[in-house]
N, C-alpha and C positions, 0 to 999 in steps of 0.2 A: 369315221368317214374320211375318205382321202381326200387330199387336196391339192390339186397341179398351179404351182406358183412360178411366176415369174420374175427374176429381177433385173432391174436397169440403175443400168450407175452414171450420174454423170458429173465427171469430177474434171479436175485443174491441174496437171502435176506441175510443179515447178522447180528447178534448180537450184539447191542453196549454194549460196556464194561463197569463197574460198576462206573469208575470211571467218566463217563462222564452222568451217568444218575441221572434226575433230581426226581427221585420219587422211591418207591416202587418198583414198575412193571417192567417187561422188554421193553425197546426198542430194535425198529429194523430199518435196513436200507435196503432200496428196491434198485437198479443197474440195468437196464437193458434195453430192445427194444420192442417195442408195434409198430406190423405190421395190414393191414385190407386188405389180396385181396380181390378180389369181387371175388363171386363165379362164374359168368358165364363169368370169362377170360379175361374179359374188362377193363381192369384197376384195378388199385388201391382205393377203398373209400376213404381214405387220404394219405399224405405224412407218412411216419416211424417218432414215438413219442420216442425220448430218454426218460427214467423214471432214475428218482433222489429222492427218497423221504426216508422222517425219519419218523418213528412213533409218535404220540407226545401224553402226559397222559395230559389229558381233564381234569382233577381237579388237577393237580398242576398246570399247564397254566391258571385256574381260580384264585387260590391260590395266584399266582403272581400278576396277574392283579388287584386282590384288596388291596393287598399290595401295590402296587404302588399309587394306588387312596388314600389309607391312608396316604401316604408317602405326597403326592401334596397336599391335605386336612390341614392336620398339618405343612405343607410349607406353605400354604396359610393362616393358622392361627395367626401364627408367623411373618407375614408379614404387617398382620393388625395391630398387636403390635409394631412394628418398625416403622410403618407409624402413627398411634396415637403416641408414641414416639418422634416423629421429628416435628410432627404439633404442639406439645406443647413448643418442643424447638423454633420453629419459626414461632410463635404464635401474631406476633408484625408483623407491613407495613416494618421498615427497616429489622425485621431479615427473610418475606417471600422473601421480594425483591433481598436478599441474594443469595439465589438458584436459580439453571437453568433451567427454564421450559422445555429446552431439556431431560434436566435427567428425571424430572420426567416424559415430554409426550414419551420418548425413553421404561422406565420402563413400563408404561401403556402399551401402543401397543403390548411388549411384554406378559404380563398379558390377553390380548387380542386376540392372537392366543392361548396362551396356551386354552383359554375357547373354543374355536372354535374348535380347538382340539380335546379338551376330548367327546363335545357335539357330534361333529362327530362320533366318536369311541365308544359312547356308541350305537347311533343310529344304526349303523354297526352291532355291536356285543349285541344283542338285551339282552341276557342272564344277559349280566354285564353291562344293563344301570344304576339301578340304581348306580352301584359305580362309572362310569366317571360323570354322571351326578351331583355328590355330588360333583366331582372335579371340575366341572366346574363350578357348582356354585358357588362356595369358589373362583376361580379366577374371577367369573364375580363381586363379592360381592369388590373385593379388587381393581380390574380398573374402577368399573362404580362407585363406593362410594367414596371410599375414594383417593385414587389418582388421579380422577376428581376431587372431590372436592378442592385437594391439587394444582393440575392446576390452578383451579379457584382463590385460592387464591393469588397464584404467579402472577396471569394474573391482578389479579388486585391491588395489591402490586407496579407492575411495570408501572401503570398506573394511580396516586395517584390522577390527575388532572380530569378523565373522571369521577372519583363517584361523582363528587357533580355537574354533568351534566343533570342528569335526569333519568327515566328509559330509556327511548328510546336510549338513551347513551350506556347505558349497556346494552341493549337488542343486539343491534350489536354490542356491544365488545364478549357478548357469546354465537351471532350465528358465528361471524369469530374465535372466540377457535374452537368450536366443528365441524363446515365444515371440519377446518385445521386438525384436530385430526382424525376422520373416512378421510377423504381424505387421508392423508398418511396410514389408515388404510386399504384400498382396494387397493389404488397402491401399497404396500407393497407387499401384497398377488398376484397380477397381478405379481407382480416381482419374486416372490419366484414357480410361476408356471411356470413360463417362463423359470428360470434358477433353476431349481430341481436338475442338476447334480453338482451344486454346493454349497448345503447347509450349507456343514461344515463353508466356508469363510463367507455365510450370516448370520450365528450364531456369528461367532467371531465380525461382524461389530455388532450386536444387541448387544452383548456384551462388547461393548463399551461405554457405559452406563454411567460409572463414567469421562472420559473427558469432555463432555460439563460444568460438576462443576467444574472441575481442572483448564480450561481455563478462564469459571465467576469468581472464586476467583481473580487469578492473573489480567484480567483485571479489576476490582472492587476493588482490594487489599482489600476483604472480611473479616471478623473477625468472625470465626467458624463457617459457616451456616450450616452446619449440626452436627450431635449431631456425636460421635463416637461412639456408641452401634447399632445404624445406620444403618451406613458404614459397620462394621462388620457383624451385621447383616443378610442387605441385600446380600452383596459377601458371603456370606456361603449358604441362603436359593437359589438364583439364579441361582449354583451351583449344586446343589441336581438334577435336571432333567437332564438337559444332562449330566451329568455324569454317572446316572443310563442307560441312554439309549446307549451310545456310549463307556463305563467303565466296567460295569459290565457283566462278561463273561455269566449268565444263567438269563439275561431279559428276560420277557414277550415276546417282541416284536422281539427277533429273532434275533439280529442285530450284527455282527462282533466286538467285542470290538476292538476300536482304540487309545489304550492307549497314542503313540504319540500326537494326536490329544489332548486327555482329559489333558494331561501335559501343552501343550502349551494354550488351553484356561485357565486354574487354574495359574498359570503364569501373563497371560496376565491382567484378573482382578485382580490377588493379586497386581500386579505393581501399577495401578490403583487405590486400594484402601490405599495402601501405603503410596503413592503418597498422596493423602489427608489426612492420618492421619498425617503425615509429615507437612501439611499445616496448618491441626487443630492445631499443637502443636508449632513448630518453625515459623509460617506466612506464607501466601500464597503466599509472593514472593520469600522464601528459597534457591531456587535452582536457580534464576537469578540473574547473577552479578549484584554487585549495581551499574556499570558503564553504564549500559543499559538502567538501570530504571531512568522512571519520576521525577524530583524532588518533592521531597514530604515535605507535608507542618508538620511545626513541633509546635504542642501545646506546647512545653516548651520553645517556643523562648522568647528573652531577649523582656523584656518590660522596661517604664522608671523609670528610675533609680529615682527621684524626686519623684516619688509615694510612700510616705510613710505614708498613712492612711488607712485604713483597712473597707474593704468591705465585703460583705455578698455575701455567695453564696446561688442563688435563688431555687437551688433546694433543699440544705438539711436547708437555711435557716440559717445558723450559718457564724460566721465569716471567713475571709480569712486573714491573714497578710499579706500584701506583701511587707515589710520591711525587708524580708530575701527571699532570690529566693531557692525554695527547690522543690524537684519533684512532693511537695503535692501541686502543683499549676500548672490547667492548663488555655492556652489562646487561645482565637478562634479568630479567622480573624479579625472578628469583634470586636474584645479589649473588652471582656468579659472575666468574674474568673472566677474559679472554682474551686472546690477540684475535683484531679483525678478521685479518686474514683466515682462521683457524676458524672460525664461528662462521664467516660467511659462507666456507666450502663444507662445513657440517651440516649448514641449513640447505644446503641443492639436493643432501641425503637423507637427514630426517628433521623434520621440524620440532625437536624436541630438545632440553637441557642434557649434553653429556654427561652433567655430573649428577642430577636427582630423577631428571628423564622425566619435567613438568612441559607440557605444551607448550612450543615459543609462539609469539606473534610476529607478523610477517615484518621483515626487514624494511 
């Protein structure tokens, strides 16, 4: 049955003032009531529409948006160099093993939304696909290359004994990585739909990123597994998006700046990365009394006193004295020499005895 409606609007328009406008142009702000009786008495065609709206200039909201996509691009660039940067620093079985696969699979996932993200957002806003799509490919470029790749190394770094197993060995070593990776990758997402009104705290936990390393150090008693240009780095480029989004007062995207909020996450990572440069530099057990900690084994311990002929150390090959006890002599469990030097640049490569090939304990 047809129905002849009418509608009446009565609104407010008003001027936004200069100091609030993003462009050229004038904006305006609409205020007011949008009614529909039906003409032949019967009701109402709909309920009464409050009206709220701002005007918005269609090429500086364009302007924005690919600045931003520039901005995630050149984030994404610079991220690839930090990540080739750290794969060279720990480039070696003991110094991948170093590192915490949580960090980096925590890093990836995050990289990972961001591309689903943008791919989204281009798809949406047809006009500006190709600039999210540029951004997203730069984020898909930086999780599915190369910090997979970095995964992979970790995974099997930490697993020294299954490569000389066969392929089929490895072949379920990295189908249980990548189940495990996209698994938390969709529950993730299941998780962040589910609880939408609370994004900000699910940012701050994704953002915790540098603990799983801070905790592998201290139980590993680690010696630098990450590089410090790194560290910095990564807490600066990780940084740059939600700051723009939740920080800055005339984003794209419309959104309330929350400066409390952006304090306390810049805060929270800086402590974090602190925190491990603190560890880079004075040791990764710094900040725990030494009344807690493990007894730890000590390469400059006393040997016998009777030994006074002179031995060669097998890595650089040259002799040792041990007719004088001086710090340039170290000994391994196993009543092996060495010069310091020589032992401690063999332990960044394998955590093993050169000369019987018994497990050493960490420096």
């Amino acid at each position: 049955m047809e129905k002849h409606c009418n509608i009446e609007i009565a609104a407010q328009i008003s001027r936004i003032s200069s100091t609030q406008n993003d462009g050229d142009r004038d904006r305006y702000h609409i205020e007011g009531l949008m009614e529909s009786p039906a003409v032949d008495d019967d009701g109402d065609c709909f309920s009464p529409l409050l009206l709220n709206a701002t005007s918005v200039n269609i090429e500086v909201y364009y302007n924005k948006a690919v600045n931003y996509t520039l901005m995630v691009t050149f984030v994404s660039f610079i991220q690839v160099l930090l990540l080739i940067r750290q794969m060279e620093h720990s480039n070696t079985q003991s110094g991948a093993a170093k590192v915490s696969i949580l960090m980096i699979g925590q890093q990836a996932i995050m990289d990972a939304y961001l591309c689903l993200l943008h791919l989204t957002a281009g798809i949406l806003v047809e006009s500006l696909f190709n600039a999210f799509a540029t951004a997203a490919f730069f984020k898909f470029v930086v999780f599915s290359i190369f910090e997979m790749r970095y995964l992979l190394a970790i995974w099997k770094a930490s697993r020294p004994m299954n490569n000389s197993e066969g392929w089929e060995t490895m072949r379920r070593e990295l189908s249980v990585l990548y189940s495990r990776f996209y698994g938390i990758l969709l529950g993730g997402i299941l998780v962040m739909y589910e609880f939408h009104n609370f994004l900000r705290p699910i940012l701050l936990l994704l953002y915790s990123f540098w603990i799983p390393q801070i905790i592998t150090n201290v139980i590993r008693d680690s010696r630098k597994p990450l590089h410090p240009h790194y560290i910095l780095g990564m807490t600066i480029t990780r940084l740059a998006i939600p700051l723009y989004i939740f920080g800055c007062p005339h984003n794209f995207m419309r959104i309330e700046p929350d400066k409390g909020w952006c304090i306390c996450l810049g805060v929270f990572i800086g402590l974090q990365a602190s925190l491990l440069l603190l560890q880079h530099y004075l040791g990764s057990r710094w900040f725990i009394p030494r009344q807690i900690l493990p007894e730890k084994y000590s390469y400059y311990r006393r040997f016998d006193p009777d030994t006074n002929h002179a031995t060669d150390c097998v890595i650089c090959m040259t002799a040792i004295d041990l007719t004088q006890r001086s710090s340039d002599c170290m000994v391994t469990p196993c009543d092996h020499f060495f010069h310091s030097g020589c032992l401690q640049r063999w332990m960044d490569i394998k955590m093993e005895c050169p000369t019987c090939r018994r497990s050493l304990p960490p420096a």
